[in-house]
N, C-alpha and C positions, 0 to 999 in steps of 0.2 A: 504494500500500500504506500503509492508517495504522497507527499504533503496537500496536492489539492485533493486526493480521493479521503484525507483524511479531514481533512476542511467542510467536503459536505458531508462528512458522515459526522461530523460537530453540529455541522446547521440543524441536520436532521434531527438527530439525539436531542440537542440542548436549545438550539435557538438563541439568537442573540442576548447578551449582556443579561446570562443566564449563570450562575456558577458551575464550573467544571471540576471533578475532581479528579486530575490524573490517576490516582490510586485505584478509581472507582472503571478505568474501560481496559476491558482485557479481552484485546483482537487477537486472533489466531494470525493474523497475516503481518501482527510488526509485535516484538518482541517487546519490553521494558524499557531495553535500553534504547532501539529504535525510535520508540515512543516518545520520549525525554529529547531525541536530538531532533526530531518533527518539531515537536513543542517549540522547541529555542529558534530553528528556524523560523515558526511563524511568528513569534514576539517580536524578532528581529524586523519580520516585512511589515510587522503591526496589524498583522490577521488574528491576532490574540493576545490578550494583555492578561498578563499575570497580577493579580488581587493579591495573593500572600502565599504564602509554602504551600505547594499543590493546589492553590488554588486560581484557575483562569477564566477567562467571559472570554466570547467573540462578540468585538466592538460594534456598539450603531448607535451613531449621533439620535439624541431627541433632539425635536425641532422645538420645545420648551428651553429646553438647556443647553443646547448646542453640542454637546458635546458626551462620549459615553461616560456612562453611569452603573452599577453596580453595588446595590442595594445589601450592606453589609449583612440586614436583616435572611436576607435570601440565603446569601451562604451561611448561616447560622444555621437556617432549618435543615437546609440539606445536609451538613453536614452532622446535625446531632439530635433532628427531629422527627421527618421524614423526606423521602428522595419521589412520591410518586407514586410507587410501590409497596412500600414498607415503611412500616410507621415505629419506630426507635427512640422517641425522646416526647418533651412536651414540655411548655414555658410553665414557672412556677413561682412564686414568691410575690415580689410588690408589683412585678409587670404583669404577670396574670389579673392579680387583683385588681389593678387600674382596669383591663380588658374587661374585668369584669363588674365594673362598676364600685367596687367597696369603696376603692380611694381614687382619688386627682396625682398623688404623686405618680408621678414617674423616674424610675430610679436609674443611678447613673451606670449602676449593672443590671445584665437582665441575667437571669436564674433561669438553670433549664435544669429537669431531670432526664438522664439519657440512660441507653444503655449502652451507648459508648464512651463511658467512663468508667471507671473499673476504681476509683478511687471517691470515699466519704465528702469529696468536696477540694476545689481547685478554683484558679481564675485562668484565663485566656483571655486575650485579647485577637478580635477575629476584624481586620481593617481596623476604625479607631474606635471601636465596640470594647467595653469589657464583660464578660460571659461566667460568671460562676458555674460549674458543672457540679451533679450531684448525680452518682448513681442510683437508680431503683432496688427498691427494695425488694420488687418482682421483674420478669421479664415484659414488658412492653409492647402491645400488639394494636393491631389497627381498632382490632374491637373492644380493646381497655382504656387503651389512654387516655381517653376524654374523662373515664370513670378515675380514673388513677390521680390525675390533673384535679379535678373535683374534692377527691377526697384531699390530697395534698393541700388545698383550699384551705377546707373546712379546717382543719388541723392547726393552721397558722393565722386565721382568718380574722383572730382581735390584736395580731399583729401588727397586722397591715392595712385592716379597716378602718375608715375616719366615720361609718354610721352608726346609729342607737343598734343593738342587737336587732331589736324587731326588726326595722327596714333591711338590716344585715341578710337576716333570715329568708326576707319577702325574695331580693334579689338570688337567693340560693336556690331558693324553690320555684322559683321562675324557670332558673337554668336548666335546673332535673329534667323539669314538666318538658322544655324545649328541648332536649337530648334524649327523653324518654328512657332515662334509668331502669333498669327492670331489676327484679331481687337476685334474676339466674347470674346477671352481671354481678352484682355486689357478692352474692356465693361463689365465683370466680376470681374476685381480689382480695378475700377475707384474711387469708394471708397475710398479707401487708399493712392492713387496718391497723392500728395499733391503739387498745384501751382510751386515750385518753378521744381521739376521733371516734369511737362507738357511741362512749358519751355523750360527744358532743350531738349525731344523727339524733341519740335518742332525746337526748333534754332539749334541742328545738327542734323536734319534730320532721324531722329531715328524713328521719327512717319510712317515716309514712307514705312516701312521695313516690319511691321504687313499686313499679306498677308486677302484678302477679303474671 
């Protein structure tokens, strides 16, 4: 494969000012180290710009900003949330909470729990992002994480919350009702619940909410 047949099989795959992660394509028709000398030649033509360690976009100007752009946030998911396919990580702490209405803050790190981290808690820096990493206490699946994300919530949630419990509460069982929690799900992460989060479902009524 030479570098323009590897050029569209980029457009294809990723699409512009998209993140790429070399680690992540493995062609039968170019090797590793082939791969890596592709790569540098097209940075050099400026057919791909390098974002950080294995990390590249294929450039296109917006006609807002003139110029390409690559959304630190994007390589953040991809590389520790999900890619599309598989779902691996999930945002947690005061940026979830903002997302989810509890607080206004927006904090200057964002919190993700992945299961591409194998260690209690770390920081990175992903562009000029700083990224706390926390690994799960369970494996992480397309069909948990939102539940997993949730209960991680509720757990932390008069940490980072600026409302009265009750309005707290009102916005929690909002979220359920719209994700449609079910009990079979919660009997699937029970695991990882941990005492003082049971309590919490059961003393504001959260437990009520997971449909039969």
């Amino acid at each position: 494969m030479d570098v323009d047949m590897l050029k569209e099989y980029l457009e294809k795959t990723y699409g512009y000012n998209e993140p790429i992660l070399i680690s992540e394509i493995k062609l039968e028709s170019l090797n590793d180290n082939a791969l890596r000398q592709h790569f540098k030649r097209m940075v050099k033509s400026g057919d791909l710009v390098r974002f950080d360690t294995g990390v590249y976009y294929l450039p296109k100007a917006s006609r807002l900003l003139g110029k390409t752009y690559l959304d630190p946030l994007k390589v953040i998911t991809r590389k520790y949330i999900e890619n599309g396919t598989d779902t691996y990580g999930y945002f947690a702490g005061a940026y979830f909470s903002n997302l989810l209405g509890l607080t206004t803050q927006i904090p200057a790190v964002i919190e993700i729990v992945t299961d591409k981290e194998s260690t209690k808690g770390r920081t990175v820096t992903i562009g000029s992002q700083n990224v706390r990493l926390r690994r799960s206490a369970m494996e992480i699946t397309k069909e948990n994480a939102l539940l997993l994300q949730f209960l991680d919530t509720v757990s932390t949630a008069e940490k980072y919350a600026e409302l009265p419990q009750q309005e707290m509460t009102v916005l929690l069982k909002q979220y359920m009702r719209k994700n449609s929690f079910t009990q079979k799900q919660l009997a699937g992460v029970l695991p990882s619940v941990t005492a003082q989060t049971a309590k919490k479902l059961i003393e504001w009524g959260l437990i009520y909410e997971f449909t039969s």
